[in-house]
N, C-alpha and C positions, 0 to 999 in steps of 0.2 A: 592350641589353635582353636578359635571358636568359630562359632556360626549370630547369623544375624539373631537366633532368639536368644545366643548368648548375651547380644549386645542389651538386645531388651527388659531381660530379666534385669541386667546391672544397673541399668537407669533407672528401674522402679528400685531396686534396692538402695540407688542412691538419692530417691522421692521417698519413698514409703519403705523405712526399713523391716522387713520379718512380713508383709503386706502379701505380695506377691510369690508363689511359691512354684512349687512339683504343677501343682494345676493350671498354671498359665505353659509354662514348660510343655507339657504335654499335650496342650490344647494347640497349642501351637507350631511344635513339632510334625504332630499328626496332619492337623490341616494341610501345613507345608506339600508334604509326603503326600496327601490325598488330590492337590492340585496340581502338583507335579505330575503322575501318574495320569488324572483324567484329562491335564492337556494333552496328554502322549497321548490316549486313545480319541480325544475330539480331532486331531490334527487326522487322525485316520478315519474315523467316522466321516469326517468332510468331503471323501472322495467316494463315498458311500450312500451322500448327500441323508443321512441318519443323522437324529438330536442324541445324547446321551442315554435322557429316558427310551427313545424307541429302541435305541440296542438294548438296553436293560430286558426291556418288555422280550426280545427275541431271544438273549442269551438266557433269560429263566427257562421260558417255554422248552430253550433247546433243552437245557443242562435236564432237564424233568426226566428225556427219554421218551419213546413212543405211548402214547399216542400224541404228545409237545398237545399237551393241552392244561388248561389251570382258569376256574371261576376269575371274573375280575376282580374280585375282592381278595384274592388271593394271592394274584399279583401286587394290588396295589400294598398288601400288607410286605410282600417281600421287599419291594421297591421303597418303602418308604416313601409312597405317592399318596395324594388325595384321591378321594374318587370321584372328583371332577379333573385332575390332572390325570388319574389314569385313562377317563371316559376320552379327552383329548386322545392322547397319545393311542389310543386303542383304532378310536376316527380315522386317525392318521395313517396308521399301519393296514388297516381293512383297506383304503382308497389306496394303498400304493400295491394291493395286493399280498401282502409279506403274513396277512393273519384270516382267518375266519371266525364268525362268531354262531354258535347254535345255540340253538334253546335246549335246558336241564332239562330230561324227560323225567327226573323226578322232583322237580321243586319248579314252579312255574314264573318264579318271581326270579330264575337266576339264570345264568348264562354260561355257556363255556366259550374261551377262546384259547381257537388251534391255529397252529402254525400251519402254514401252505407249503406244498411242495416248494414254491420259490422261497417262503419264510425260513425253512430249514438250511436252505442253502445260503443264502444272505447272513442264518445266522452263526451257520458253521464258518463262512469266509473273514466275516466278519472278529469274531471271536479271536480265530487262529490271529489277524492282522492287530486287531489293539493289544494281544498278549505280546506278538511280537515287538512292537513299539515300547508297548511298557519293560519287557524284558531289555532291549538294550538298554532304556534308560538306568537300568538297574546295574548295567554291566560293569562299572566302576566298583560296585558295593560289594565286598567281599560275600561271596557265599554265605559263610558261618553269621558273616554279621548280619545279613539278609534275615535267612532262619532264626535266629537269636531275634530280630525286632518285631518277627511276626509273632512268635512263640509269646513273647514279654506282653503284645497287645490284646492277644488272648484271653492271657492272664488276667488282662485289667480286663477286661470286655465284659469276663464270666464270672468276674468280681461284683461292676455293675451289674449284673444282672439277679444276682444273688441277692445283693442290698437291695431292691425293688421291692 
């Protein structure tokens, strides 16, 4: 039994024979898997009235531990943001309350942003609530085979990063 990038692989193979390979495969599996997953937590994020990036921006902060604090630039490199799309998303979270921003008292050109009492809370609720959603998504996928596809992306992950 196949799946739809099953289908797609065999119609380039029957345009372009030997063309198309493991790397469309994988590109496309992944994607799949990664949009799946972030509708399950946008569909929860929406009643949190939260974009994707600004849960990102809260769930770093939280994951850090006390004092949930981290330079913008530092965010934005985790995030895989601009630092015009982080400066946005930063805007956003300071006016809704959920972050704070102070000045480095030792670098005068940088900044730190901390999570607020209600930041930590929003982003501890939050967090628990899109794990959940993605977790049932997941509920079909046998255990082993779960662990076995995270293990396997890993693998490639820390592969790319080696060839760099």
């Amino acid at each position: 039994m196949g799946d739809l990038v099953d289908d797609v692989l065999a119609a380039w193979q029957g345009q372009l024979p030997g063309v198309v390979g493991i790397e469309v495969e994988l590109g496309k599996r992944a994607g799949i898997l990664y949009a799946r997953l972030n509708e399950a937590a946008s569909r929860v994020l929406t009643r949190f009235r939260l974009t994707k990036a600004e849960f990102d921006v809260l769930a770093v902060l939280r994951a850090g531990g006390e004092p949930y604090r981290l330079k913008p630039t530092e965010l934005a490199a985790r995030l895989w943001l601009s630092s015009g799309g982080t400066s946005n998303v930063l805007r956003r979270l300071t006016e809704a309350g959920l972050i704070s921003r102070a000045a480095d008292d030792g670098d005068a050109r940088s900044s730190w942003v901390h999570l607020t009492p209600q930041g930590v809370e929003m982003a501890e609720e939050t967090v628990r609530a899109t794990s959940e959603a993605q977790r049932q998504l997941l509920g079909k996928v046998p255990e082993d085979a779960a662990r076995a596809a995270a293990d396997a992306l890993r693998d490639v992950l820390l592969a790319l990063e080696t060839a760099d």
